[in-house]
C-alpha positions as CSV (number, residue, x, y, z in Angstrom):
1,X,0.0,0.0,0.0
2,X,2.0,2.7,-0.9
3,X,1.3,6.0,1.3
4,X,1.4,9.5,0.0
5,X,4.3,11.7,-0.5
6,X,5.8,14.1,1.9
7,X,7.6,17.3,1.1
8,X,10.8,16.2,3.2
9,X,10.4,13.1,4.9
10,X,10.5,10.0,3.4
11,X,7.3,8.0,2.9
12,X,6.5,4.6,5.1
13,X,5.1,1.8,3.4
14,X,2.0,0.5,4.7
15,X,-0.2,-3.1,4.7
16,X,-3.7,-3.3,3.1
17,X,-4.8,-3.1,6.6
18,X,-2.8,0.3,6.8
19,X,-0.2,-1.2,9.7
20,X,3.1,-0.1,9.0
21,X,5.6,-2.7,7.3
22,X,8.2,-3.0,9.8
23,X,12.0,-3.9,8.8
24,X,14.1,-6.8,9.6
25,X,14.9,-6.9,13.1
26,X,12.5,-4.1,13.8
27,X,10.3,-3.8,17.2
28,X,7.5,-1.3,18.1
29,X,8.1,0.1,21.2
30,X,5.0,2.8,21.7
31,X,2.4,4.5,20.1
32,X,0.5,7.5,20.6
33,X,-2.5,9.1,19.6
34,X,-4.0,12.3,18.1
35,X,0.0,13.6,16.9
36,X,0.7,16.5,15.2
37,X,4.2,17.2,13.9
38,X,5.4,20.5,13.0
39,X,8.6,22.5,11.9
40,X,9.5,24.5,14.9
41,X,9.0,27.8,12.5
42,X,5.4,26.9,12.1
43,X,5.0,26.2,15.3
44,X,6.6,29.8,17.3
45,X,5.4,31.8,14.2
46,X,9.2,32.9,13.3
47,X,11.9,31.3,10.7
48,X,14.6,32.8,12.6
49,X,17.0,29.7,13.5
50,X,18.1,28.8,9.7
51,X,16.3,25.4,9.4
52,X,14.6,23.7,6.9
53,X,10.4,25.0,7.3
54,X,8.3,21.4,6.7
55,X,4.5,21.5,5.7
56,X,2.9,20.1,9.0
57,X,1.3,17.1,9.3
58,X,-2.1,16.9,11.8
59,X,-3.9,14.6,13.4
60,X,-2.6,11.0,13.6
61,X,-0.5,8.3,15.0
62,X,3.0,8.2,16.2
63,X,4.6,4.8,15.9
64,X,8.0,4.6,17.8
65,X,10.4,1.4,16.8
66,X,13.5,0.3,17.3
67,X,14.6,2.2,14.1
68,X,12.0,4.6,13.3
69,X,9.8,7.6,13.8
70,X,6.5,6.0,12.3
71,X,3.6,9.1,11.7
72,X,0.6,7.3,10.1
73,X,-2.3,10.1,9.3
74,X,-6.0,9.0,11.6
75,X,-7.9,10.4,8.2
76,X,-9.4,7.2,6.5
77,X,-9.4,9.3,3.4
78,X,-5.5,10.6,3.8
79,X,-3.3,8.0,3.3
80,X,-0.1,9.9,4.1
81,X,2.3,8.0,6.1
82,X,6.1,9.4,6.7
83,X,9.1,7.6,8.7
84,X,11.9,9.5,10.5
85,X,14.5,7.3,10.8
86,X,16.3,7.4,14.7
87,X,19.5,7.3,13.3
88,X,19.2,10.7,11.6
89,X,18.1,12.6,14.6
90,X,21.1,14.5,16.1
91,X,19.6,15.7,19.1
92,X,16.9,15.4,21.5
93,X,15.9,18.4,23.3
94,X,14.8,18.1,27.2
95,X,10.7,18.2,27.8
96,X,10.8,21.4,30.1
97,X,7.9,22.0,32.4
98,X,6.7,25.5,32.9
99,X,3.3,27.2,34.0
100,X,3.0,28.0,30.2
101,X,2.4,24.0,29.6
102,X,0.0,23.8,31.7
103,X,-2.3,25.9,29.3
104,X,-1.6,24.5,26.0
105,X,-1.0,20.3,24.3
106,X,2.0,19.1,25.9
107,X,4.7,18.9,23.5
108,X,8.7,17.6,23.0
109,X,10.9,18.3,19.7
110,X,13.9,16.8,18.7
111,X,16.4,17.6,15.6
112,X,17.0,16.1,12.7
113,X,19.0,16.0,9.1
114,X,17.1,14.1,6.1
115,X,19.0,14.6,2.6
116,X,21.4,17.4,4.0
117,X,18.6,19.7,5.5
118,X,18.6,20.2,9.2
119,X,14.7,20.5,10.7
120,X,13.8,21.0,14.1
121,X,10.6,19.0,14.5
122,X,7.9,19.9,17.4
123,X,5.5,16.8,18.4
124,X,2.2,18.3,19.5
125,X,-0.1,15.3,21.8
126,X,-3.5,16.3,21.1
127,X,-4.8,12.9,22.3
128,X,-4.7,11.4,25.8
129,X,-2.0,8.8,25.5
130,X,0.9,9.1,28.2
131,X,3.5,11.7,26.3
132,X,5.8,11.3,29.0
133,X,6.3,7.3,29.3
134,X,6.4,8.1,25.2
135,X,9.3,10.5,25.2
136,X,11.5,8.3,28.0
137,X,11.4,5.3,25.5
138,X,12.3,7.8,22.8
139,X,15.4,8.4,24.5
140,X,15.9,5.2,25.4
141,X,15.6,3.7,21.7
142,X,17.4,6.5,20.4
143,X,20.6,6.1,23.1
144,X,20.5,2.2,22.0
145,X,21.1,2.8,18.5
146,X,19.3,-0.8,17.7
147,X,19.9,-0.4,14.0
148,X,23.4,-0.3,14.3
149,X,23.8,-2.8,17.7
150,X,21.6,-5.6,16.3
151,X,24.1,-8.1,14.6
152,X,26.7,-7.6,18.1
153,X,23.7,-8.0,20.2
154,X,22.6,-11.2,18.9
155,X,26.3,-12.4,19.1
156,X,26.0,-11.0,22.8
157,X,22.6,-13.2,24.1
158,X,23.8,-16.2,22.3
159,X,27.3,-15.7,24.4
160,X,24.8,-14.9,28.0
161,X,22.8,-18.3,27.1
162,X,25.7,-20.4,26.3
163,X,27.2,-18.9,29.9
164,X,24.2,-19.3,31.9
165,X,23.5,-22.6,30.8
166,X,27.0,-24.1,31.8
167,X,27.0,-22.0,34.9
168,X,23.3,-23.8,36.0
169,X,25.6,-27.3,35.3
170,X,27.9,-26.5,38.5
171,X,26.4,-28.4,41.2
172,X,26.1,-26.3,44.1
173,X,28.9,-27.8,46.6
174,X,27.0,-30.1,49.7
175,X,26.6,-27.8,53.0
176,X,26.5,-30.8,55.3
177,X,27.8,-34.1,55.2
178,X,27.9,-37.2,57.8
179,X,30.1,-37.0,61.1
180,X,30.4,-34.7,63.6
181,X,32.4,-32.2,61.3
182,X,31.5,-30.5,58.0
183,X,32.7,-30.1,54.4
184,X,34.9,-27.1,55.3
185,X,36.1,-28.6,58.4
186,X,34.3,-26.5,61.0
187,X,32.2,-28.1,63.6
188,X,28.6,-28.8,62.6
189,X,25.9,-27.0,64.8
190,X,23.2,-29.8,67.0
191,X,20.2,-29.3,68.4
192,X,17.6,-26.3,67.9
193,X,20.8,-24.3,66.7
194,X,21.3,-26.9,64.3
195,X,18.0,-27.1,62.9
196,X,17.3,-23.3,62.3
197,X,20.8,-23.7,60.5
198,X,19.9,-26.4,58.2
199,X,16.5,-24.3,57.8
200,X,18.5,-21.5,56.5
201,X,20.9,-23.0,54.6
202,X,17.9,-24.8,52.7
203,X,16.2,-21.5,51.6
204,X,19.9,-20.0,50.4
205,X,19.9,-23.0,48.1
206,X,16.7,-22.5,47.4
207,X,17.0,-18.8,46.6
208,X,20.4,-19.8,44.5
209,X,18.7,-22.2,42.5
210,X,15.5,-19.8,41.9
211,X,18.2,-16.7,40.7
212,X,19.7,-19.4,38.0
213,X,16.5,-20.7,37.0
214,X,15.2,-17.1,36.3
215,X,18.6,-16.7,34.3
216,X,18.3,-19.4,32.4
217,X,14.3,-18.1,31.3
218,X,15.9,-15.2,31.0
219,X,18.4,-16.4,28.2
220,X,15.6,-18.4,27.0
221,X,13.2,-15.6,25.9
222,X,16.2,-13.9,24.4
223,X,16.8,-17.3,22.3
224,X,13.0,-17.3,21.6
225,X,13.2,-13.6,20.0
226,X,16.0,-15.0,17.4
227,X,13.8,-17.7,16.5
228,X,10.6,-15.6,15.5
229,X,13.2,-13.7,13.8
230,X,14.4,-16.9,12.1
231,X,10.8,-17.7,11.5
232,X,9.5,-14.9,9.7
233,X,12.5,-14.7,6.9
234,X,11.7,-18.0,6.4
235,X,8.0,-17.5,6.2
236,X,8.7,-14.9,4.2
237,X,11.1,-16.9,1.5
238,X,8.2,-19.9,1.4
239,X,5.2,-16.6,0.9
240,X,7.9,-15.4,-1.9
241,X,8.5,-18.8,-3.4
242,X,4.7,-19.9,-3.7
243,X,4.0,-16.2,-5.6
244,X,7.0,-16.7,-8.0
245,X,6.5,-20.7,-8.9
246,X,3.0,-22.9,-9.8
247,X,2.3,-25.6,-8.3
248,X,4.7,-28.6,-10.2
249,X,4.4,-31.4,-6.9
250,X,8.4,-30.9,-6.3
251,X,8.6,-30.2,-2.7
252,X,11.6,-31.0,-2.3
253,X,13.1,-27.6,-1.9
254,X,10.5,-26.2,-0.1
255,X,10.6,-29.1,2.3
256,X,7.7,-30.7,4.0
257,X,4.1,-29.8,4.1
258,X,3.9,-30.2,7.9
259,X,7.2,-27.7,8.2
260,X,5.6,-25.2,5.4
261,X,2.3,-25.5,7.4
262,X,3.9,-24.7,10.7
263,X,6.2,-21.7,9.8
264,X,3.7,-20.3,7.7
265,X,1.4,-19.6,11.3
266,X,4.5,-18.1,13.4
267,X,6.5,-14.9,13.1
268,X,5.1,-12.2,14.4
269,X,8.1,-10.7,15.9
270,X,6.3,-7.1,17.1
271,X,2.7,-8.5,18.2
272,X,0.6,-5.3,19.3
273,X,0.3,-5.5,23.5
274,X,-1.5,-3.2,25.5
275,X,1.9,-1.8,26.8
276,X,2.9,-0.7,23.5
277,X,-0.4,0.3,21.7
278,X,-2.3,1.7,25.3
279,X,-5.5,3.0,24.0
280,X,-5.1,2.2,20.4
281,X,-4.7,-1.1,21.5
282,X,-7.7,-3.2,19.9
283,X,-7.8,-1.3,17.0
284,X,-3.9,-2.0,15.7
285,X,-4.7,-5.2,17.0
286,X,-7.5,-5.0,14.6
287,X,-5.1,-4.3,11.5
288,X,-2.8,-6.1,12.8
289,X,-4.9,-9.4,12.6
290,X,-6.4,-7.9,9.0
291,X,-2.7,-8.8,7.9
292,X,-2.3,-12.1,9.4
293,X,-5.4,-13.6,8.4
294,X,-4.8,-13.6,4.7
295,X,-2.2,-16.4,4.2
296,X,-4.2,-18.4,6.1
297,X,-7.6,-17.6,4.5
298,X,-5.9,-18.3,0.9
299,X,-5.2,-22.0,1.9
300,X,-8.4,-22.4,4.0
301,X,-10.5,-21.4,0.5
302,X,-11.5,-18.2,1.3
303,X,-13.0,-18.8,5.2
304,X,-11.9,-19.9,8.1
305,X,-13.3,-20.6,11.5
306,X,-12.8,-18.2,13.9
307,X,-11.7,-20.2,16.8
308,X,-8.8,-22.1,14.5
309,X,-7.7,-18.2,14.0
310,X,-8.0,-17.4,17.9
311,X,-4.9,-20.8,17.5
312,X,-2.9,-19.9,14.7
313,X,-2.3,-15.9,16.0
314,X,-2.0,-16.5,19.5
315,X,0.6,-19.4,18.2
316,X,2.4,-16.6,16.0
317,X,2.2,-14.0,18.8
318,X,4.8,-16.2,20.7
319,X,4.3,-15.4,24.8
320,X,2.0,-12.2,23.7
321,X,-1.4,-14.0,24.2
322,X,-4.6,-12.4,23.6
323,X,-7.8,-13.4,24.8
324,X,-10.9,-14.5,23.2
325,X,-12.4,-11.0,24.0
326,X,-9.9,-9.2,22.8
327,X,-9.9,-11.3,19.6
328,X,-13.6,-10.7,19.1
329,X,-13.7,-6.7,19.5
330,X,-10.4,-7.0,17.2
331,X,-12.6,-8.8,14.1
332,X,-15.4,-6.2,15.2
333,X,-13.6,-3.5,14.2
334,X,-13.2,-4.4,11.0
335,X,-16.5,-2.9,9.6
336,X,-15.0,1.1,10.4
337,X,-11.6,-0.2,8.2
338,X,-10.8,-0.2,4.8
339,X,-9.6,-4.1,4.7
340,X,-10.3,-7.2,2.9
341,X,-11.4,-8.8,5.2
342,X,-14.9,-9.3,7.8
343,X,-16.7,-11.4,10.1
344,X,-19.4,-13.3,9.3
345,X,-22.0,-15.0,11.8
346,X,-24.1,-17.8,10.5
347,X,-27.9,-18.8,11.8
348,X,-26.3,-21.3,13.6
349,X,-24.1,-18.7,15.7
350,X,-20.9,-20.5,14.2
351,X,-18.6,-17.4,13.2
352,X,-16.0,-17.5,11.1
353,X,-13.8,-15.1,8.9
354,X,-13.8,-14.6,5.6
355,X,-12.3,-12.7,2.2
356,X,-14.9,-10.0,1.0
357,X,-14.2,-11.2,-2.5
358,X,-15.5,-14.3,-1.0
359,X,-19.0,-15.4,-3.1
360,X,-21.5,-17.9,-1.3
361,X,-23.2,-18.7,-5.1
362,X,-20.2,-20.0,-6.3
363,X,-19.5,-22.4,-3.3
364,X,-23.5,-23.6,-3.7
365,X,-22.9,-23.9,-7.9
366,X,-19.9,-26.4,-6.0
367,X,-22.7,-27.8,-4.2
368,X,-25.1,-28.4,-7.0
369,X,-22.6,-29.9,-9.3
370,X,-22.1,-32.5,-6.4
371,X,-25.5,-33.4,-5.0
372,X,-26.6,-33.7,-9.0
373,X,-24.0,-36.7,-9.7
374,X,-25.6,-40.2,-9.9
375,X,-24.8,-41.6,-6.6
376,X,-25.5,-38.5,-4.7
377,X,-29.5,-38.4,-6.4
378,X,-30.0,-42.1,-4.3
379,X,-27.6,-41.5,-1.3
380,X,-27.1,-37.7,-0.7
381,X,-24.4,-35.9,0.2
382,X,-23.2,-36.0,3.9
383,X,-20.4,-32.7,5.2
384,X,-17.6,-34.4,5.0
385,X,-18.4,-35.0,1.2
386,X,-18.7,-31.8,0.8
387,X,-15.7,-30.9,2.7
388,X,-13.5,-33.3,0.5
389,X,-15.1,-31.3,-2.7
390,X,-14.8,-27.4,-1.2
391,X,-11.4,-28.1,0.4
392,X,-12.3,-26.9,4.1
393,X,-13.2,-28.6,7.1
394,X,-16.2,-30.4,7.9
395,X,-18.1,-28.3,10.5
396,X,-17.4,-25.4,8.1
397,X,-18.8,-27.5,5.2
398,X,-21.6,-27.7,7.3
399,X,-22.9,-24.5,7.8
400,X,-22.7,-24.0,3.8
401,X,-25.1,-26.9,3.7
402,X,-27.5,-25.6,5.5
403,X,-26.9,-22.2,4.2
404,X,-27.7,-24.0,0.9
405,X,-31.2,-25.6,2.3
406,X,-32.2,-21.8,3.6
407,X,-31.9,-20.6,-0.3
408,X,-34.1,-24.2,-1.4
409,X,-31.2,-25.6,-2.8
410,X,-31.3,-28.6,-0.9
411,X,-33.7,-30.5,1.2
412,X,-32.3,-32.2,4.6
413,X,-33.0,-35.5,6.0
414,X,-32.3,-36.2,9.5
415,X,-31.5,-40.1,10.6
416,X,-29.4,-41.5,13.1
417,X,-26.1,-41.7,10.7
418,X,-26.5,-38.2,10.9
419,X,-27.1,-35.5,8.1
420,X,-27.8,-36.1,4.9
421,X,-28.7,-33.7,2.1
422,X,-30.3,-34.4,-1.4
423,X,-31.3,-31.9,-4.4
424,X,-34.3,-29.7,-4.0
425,X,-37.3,-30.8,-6.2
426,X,-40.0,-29.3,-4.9
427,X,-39.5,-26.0,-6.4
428,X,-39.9,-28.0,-10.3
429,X,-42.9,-29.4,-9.2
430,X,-46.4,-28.0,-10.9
431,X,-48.8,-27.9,-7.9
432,X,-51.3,-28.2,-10.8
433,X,-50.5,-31.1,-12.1
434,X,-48.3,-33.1,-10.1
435,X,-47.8,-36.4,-12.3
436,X,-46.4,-34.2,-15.0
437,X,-42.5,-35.2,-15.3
438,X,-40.2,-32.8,-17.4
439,X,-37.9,-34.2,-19.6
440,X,-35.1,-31.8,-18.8
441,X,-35.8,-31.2,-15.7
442,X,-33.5,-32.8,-12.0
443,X,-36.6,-34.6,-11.5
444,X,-36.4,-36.7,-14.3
445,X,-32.5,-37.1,-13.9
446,X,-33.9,-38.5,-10.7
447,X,-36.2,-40.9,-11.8
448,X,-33.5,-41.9,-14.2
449,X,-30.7,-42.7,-11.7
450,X,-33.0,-44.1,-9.2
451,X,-34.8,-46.7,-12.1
452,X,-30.6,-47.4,-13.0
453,X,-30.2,-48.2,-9.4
């Protein structure tokens, strides 16, 4: 989704969803609402300090990553989208409190050089997002230079991991031992003395063993980060290779199905928390799930359940769990986006998720063509029939049945094998004359099959 051009900084690519594509290694850190940025001429009236004068941009969402500035306009209509890289900001001027701030939008500005021109660049918060926790993890991000740091750091963790795990493999020397003497030769405590001794030295074991357990987790979750890493550039080389080749039955190269299947679900490597988004949290989880959804609904024909979805993102989203709430009010808010995607709720209160390109007549032509074979005029069709024909499960299968047998496509009968469904007739029927037999007509296919039979 390409955004639209800026006079001086650099535009920021977006997803069909309008979330931000992020760069390898990239995090979000923070986002804040209802952001205005403007040239700090614009802003005191003057041009007076020499730097370059930017056209302003109002109203929308500030995006702070590892490597970028990310200002994404709240105007469905305006699709302008701008990054400021970190690394091109030479200073960070201190928020200073006065009684004049108490009167007007809070507001911090930092400096920066884009193509050779220095701009001075004031960040008005119109919104009620917390500017403060915003512009500490500014300085934080910006004093860690991630985009510079991220190949030594890896190198670092995968050093700490290595150390922590052989340091956990030192037993912890024995702080008592048989005989009237211990370990260290000293003379071993008895009685009451004895037991609040043992008692202690039991708990500093204890505590010991907790600190290296934690620091092992610790090295753990910094392991697990380079694996969704890992993960998504190799989701992303399987997306790339499925675009770029057909389907020729060599999978040799892309490996197993399983393996294909499994990658394809994981690598989210900046899932949307409520730490990072705060208010705006549900609806970037919104666009943020707009995005995911799509590789998944291309294999799953167009529609998927929503509870195998609730699987597949919390899977992606590593140790970032949502809830079934939160994944609910997410899909909710798809209605007030532009995306290509929506939730559907059948009669039967099963809801799933499906492509707005998606078209219910040409799954039921699908299910015409099958229930009119030979075998399916005596027997019927059952859902996992149909599932083996539409490509999706059975339950979902299902629910197009029946959503077949509300439009008269189909009639329904109900035994103890279970559901099966047979070709409507009733609609070529003449109530006027009801011997009279068509000779094009299903109903005379019918007779046909069942007089074969």
């Amino acid at each position: 989704m390409a955004a639209a051009p800026h006079n001086y900084f650099p535009p920021a690519s977006l997803t069909t969803s309008g979330r931000p594509v992020l760069l390898p290694d990239e995090v979000e850190c923070q986002l804040l609402s209802g952001v205005d940025l403007e040239s700090e001429d614009n802003a005191s009236g003057s041009n007076s300090s020499g730097s370059y004068d930017f056209s302003p941009l109002k109203s929308g969402v500030l995006i702070l990553t590892t490597h970028r500035l990310l200002w994404l306009s709240s105007n469905s209509s305006n699709t302008t989208a701008i990054a400021i890289a970190l690394g091109s900001i030479t200073h960070i001027f201190s928020a200073k409190k006065s009684i004049k701030a108490m009167f007007h939008s809070p507001r911090f500005r930092f400096q920066v050089s884009v193509n050779s021109k220095s701009a001075v660049v004031t960040v008005v918060v119109r919104g009620k997002g917390d500017w403060e926790a915003f512009f500490a993890k500014l300085w934080e991000s910006w004093r860690a230079r991630a985009w510079e740091t991220s190949d030594t750091a890896s190198k670092e963790s995968g050093g700490s991991a290595s150390s922590s795990s052989s340091s956990s493999l030192v037993p912890a020397p024995s702080s008592s031992s048989g005989g009237l003497y211990s370990s260290d030769g000293s003379v071993r405590m008895v009685g009451v003395a004895g037991i609040l001794r043992k008692e202690q030295e039991m708990w500093e074991n204890t505590d010991k063993s907790l600190q290296d357990a934690f620091q092992d987790l610790n090295a753990l979750m910094s392991k697990a980060k380079e694996m969704m890493t890992l993960a998504e550039k190799m989701r992303q080389k399987l997306l790339s290779g499925s675009n770029s080749q057909t389907s020729s039955g060599n999978d040799d190269e892309m490996g197993s199905k399983e393996i294909q299947d499994w990658l394809l679900s994981v690598g989210i490597i900046s899932p949307v928390t409520k730490e990072s988004a705060g208010a705006l949290y549900h609806q970037q989880l919104s666009r943020q799930l707009a995005d995911f959804v799509r590789v998944p609904l291309e294999r799953a024909g167009g529609m998927i359940n929503l509870i195998d979805i609730y699987c597949l993102f919390n899977r992606a989203r590593g140790t970032e769990l949502i809830s079934p709430e939160d994944l609910l009010q997410a899909c909710s808010l798809w209605e007030k986006f532009d995306v290509p995607v929506m939730l559907r709720k059948f009669d039967s209160g099963v809801m799933v998720i499906q492509n707005k390109a998606h078209s219910d007549e040409e799954v039921f032509a699908r299910i015409k063509a099958l229930v009119t074979k030979p075998d399916a005029f005596t027997y019927g069709i059952s859902a996992s029939d149909a599932a083996m024909t539409l490509g999706i499960a059975p339950a979902m299968a299902k629910e197009h049945l029946l959503s077949a047998e509300s439009k008269g496509l189909l009639c329904r009968d109900i035994s103890p094998d279970g559901f099966r469904f047979y070709v409507n007739f009733f609609s070529e029927i003449d109530p006027n004359n009801l011997y009279l037999v068509k000779d094009h007509s299903l109903y005379s296919v019918w007779i046909k099959a069942t007089a074969a039979s």
